[in-house]
N, CA, C and O atoms as a DFTB+ gen file, in Angstrom:
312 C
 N C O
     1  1      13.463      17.384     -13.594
     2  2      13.077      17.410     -12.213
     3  2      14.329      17.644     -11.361
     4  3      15.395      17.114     -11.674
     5  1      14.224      18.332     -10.426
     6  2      15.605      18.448      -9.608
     7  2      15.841      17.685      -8.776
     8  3      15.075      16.722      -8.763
     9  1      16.772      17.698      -7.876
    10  2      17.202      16.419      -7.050
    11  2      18.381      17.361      -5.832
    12  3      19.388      18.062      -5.939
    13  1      17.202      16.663      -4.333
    14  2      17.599      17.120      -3.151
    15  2      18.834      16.287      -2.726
    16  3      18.999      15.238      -3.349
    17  1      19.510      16.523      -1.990
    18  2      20.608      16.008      -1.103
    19  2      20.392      16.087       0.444
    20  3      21.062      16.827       1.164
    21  1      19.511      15.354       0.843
    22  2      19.800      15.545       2.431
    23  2      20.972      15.045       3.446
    24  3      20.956      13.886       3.861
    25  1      21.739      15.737       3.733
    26  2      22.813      14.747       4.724
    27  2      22.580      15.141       6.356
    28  3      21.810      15.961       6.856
    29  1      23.331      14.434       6.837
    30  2      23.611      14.743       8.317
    31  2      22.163      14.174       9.170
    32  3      21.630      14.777      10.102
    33  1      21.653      12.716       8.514
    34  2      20.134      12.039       8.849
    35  2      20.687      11.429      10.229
    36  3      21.832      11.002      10.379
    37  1      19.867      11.454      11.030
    38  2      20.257      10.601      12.458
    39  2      20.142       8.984      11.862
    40  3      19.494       8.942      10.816
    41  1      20.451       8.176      12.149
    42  2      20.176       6.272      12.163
    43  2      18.967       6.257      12.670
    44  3      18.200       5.677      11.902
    45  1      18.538       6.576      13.469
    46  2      17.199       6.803      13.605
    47  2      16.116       6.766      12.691
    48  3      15.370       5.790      12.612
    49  1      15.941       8.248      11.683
    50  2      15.150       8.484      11.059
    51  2      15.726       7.990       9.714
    52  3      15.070       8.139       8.683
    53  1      16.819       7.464       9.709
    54  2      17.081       6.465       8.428
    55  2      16.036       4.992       8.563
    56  3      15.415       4.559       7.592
    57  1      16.000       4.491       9.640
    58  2      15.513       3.772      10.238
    59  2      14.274       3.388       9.625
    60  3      13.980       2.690       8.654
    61  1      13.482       4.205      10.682
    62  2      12.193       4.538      10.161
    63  2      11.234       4.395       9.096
    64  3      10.146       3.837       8.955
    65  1      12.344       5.387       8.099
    66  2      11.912       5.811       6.549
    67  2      12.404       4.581       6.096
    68  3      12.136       4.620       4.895
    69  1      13.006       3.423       6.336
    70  2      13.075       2.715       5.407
    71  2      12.148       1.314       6.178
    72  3      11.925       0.269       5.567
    73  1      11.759       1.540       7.416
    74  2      10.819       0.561       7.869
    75  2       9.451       1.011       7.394
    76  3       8.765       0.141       6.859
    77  1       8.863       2.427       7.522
    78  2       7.845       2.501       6.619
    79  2       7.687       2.692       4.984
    80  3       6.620       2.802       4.380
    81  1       8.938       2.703       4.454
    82  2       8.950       2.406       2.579
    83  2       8.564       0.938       2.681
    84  3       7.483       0.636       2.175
    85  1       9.246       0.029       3.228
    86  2       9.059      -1.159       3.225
    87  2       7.518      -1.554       3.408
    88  3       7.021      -2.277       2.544
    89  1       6.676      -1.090       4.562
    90  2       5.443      -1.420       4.456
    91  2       4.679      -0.744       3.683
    92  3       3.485      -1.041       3.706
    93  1       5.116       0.312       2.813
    94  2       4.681       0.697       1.249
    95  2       4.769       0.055       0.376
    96  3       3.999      -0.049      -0.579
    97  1       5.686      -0.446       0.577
    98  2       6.115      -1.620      -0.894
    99  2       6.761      -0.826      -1.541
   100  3       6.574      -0.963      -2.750
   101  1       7.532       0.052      -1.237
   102  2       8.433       1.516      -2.372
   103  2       9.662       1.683      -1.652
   104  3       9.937       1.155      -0.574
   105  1      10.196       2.259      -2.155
   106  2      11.984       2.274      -2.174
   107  2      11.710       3.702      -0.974
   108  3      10.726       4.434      -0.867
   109  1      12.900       3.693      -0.267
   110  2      12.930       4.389       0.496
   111  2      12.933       6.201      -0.109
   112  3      12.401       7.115       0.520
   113  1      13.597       6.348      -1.317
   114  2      13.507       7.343      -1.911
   115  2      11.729       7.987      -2.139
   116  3      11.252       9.095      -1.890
   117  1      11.196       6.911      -2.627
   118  2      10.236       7.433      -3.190
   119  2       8.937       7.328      -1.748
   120  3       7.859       7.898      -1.915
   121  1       9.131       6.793      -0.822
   122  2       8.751       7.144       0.908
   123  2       8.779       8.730       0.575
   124  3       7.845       9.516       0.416
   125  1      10.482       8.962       0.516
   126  2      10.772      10.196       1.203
   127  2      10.144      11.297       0.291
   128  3       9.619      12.222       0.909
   129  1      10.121      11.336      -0.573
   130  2       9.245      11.871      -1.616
   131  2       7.473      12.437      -1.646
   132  3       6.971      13.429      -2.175
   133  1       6.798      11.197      -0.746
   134  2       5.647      10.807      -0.395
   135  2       5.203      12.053       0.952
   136  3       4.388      12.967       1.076
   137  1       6.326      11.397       1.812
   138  2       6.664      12.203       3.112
   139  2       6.715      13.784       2.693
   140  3       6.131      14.654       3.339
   141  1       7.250      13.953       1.891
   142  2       7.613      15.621       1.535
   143  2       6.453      16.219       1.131
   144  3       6.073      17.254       1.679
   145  1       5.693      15.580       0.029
   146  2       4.864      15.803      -0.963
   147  2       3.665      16.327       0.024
   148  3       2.940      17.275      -0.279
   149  1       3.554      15.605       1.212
   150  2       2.567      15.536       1.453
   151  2       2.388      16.437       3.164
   152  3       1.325      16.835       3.640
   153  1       3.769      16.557       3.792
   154  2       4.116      17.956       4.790
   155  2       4.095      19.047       4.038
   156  3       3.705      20.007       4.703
   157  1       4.374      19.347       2.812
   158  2       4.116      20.184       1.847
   159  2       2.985      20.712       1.028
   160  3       2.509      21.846       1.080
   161  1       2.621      19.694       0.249
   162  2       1.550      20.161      -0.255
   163  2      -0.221      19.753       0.124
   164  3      -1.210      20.318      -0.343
   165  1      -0.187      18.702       1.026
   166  2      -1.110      18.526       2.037
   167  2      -1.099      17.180       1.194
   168  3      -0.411      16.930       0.204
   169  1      -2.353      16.100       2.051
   170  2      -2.820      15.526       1.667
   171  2      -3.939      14.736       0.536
   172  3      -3.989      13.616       0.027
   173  1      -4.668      15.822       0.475
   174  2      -6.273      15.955      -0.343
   175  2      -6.073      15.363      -1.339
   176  3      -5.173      15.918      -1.969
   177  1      -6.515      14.353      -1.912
   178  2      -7.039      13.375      -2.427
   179  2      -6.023      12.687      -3.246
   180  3      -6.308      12.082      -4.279
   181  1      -4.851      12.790      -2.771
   182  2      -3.810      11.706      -2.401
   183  2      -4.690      10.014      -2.539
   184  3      -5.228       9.330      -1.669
   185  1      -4.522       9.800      -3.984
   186  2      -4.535       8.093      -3.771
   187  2      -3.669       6.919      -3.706
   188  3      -2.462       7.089      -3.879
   189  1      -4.110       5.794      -3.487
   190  2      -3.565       4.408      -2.862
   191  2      -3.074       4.311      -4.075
   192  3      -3.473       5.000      -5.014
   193  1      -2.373       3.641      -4.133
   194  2      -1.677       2.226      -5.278
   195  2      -2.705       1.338      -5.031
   196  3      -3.355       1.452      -3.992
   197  1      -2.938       0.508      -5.797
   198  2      -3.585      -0.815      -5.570
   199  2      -2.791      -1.397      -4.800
   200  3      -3.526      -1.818      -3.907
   201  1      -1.607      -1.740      -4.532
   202  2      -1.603      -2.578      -4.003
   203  2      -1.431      -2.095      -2.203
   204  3      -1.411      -2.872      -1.248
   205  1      -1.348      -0.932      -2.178
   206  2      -1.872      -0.003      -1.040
   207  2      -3.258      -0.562      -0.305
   208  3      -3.575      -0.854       0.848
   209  1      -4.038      -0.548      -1.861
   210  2      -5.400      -0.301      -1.296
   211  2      -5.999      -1.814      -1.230
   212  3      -7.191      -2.044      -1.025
   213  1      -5.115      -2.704      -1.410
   214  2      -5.147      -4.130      -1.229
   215  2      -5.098      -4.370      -0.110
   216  3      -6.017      -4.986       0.431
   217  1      -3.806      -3.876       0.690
   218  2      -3.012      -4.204       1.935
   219  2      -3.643      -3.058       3.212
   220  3      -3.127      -3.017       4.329
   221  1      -4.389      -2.503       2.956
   222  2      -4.854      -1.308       3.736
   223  2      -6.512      -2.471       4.437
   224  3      -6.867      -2.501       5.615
   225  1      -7.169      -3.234       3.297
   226  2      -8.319      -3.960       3.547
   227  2      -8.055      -4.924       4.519
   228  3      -7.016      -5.578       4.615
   229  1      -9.292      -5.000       5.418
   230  2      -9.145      -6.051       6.613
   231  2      -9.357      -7.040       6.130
   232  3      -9.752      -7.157       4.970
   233  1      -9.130      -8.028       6.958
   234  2      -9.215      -9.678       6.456
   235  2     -10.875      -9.958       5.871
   236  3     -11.793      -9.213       6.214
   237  1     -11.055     -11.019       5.046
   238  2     -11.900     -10.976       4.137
   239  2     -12.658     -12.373       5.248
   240  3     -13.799     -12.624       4.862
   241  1     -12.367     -12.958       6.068
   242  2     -12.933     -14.133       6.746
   243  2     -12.012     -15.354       6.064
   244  3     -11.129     -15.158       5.229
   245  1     -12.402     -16.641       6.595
   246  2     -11.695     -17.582       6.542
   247  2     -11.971     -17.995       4.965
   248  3     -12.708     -17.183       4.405
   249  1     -11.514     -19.129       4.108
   250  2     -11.604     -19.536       2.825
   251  2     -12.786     -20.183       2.504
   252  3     -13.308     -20.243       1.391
   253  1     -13.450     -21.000       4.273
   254  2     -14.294     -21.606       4.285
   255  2     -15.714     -21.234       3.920
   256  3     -16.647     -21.820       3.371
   257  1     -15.458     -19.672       4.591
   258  2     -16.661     -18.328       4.386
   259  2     -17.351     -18.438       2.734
   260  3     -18.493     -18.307       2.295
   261  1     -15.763     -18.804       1.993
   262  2     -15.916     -18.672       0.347
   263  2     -16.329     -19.645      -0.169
   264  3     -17.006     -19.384      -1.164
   265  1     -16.193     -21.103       0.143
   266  2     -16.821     -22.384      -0.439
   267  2     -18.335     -22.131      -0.928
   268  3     -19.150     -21.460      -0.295
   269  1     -18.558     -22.714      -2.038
   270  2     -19.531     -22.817      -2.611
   271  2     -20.183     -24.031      -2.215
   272  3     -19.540     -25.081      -2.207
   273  1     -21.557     -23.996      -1.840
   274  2     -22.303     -24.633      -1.372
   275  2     -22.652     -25.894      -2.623
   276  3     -22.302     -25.689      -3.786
   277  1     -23.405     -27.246      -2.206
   278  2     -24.107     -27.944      -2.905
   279  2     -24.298     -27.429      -4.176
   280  3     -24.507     -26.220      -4.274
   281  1     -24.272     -28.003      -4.996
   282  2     -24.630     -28.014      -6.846
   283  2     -25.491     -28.230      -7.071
   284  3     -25.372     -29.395      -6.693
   285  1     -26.935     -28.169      -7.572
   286  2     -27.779     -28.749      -8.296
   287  2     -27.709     -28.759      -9.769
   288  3     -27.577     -27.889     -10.630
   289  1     -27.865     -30.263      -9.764
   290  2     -27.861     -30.216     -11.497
   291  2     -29.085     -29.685     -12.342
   292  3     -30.253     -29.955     -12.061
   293  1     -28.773     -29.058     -13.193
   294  2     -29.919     -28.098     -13.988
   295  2     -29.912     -28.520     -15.109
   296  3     -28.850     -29.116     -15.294
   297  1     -30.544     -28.532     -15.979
   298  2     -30.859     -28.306     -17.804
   299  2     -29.912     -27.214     -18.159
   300  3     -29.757     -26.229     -17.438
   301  1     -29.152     -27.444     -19.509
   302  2     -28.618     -26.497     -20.449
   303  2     -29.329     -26.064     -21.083
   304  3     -30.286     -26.830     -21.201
   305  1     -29.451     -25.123     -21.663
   306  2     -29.942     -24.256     -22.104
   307  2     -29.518     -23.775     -23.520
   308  3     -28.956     -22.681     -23.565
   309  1     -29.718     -24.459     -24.700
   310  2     -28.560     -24.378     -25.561
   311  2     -29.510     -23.268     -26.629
   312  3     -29.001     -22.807     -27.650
């Protein structure tokens, strides 16, 4: 695989690229990679990481939402 050299980056867009790698969860290299891949070769059906597609989901409601209600005791069934 070959390997780019970009120099002469403003602080700025160093900035940036490493504030949005960070909310990727990926190294700033592989951002910039992402970034390229995708001004380049478009988007289309470009998928998440899991843990993308973890952090992309809205809140699920409180824990309380999740409690399991009353028990009734039943017969086993052996």
């Amino acid at each position: 695989m070959r390997q780019l050299i970009v120099r002469q980056i403003e602080e700025k867009v160093v900035r940036k690229l490493k504030e949005r790698a960070g909310a990727h969860g990926v190294s700033m290299e592989e951002e910039h990679r992402r970034i390229l891949r995708a001004a380049l070769l478009g988007t289309t059906g470009e998928r998440l990481s899991f843990k993308e597609a973890l952090l992309a989901m809205p809140p699920g409601g409180d824990d309380r939402d999740f409690e399991r209600g009353p028990q009734r005791d039943r017969p086993l069934e052996l």
